[in-house]
C-alpha positions as CSV (number, residue, x, y, z in Angstrom):
1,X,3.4,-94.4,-201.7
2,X,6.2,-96.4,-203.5
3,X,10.2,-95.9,-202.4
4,X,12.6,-94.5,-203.8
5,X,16.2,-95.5,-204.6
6,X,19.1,-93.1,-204.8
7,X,21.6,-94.5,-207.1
8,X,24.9,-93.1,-207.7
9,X,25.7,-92.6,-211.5
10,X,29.6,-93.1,-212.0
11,X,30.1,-93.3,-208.0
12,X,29.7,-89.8,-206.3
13,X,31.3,-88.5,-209.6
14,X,31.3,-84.9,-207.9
15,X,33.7,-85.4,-204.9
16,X,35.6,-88.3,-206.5
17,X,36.9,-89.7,-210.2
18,X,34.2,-91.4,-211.8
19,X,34.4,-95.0,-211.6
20,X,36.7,-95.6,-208.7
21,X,36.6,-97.4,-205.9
22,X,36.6,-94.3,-204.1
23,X,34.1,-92.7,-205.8
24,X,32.2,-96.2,-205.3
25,X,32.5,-95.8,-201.7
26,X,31.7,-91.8,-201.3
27,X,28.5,-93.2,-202.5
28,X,27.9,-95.6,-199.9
29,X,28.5,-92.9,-197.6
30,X,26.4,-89.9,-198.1
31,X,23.7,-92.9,-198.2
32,X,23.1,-93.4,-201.9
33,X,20.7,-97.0,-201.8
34,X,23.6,-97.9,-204.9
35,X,25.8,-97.1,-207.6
36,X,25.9,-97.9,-211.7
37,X,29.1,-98.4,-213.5
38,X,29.6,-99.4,-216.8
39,X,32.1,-102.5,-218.2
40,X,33.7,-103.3,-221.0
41,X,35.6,-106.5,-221.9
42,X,38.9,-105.1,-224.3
43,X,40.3,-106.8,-227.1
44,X,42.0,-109.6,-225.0
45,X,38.9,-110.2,-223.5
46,X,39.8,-108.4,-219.8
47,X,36.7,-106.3,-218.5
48,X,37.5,-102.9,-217.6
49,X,35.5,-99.6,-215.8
50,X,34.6,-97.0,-217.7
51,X,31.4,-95.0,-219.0
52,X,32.1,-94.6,-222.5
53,X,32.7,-97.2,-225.3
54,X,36.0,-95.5,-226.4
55,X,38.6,-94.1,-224.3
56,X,38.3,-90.6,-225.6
57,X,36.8,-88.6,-223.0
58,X,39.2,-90.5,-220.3
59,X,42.4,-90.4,-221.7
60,X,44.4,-88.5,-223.7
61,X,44.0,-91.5,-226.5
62,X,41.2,-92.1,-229.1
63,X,39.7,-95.3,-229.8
64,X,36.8,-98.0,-228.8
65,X,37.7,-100.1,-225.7
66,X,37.1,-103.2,-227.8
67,X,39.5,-102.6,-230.1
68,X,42.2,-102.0,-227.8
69,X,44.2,-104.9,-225.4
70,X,44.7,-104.2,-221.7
71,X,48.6,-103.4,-222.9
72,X,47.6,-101.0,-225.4
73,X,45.1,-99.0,-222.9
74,X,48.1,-99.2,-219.9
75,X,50.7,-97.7,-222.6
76,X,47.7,-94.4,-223.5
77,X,47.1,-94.2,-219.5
78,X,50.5,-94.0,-218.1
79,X,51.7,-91.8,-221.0
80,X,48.8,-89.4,-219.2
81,X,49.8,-89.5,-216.3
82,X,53.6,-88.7,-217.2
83,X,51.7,-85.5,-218.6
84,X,49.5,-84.9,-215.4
85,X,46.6,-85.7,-217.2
């Protein structure tokens, strides 16, 4: 009989924000053998953490990660968080 691996898709996405250290560690944890994330170099070239290839599901902004410079996805971030998003 072969083993099996539990990796942790996103972190433990269900007891912590995806992609976050925390969630990162939650993993670690409950035991999970690992955890996938997903990165993607912006505009200016500066790798970031996030699942999708835009920033629509995440933020309250639209738009591909690539398009966008670390600035430009602070700016649509903190202006969600002002809104408790």
């Amino acid at each position: 009989m072969s083993n099996c691996n539990v990796i942790a898709h996103r972190g433990a996405n269900l007891v912590a924000p995806q992609n976050t250290i925390e969630a990162f560690r939650k993993a670690i944890e409950i035991g999970c053998d690992g955890f996938e994330t997903d990165i993607h170099l912006t505009k200016d070239g500066i790798p970031v953490v996030c699942h999708n290839f835009t920033i629509d599901e995440t933020s309250n902004g639209v738009g591909a990660i690539k398009d966008m410079t670390l600035e430009e996805m602070d700016a649509i971030w903190d202006e969600a968080k002002k809104k408790g998003l």
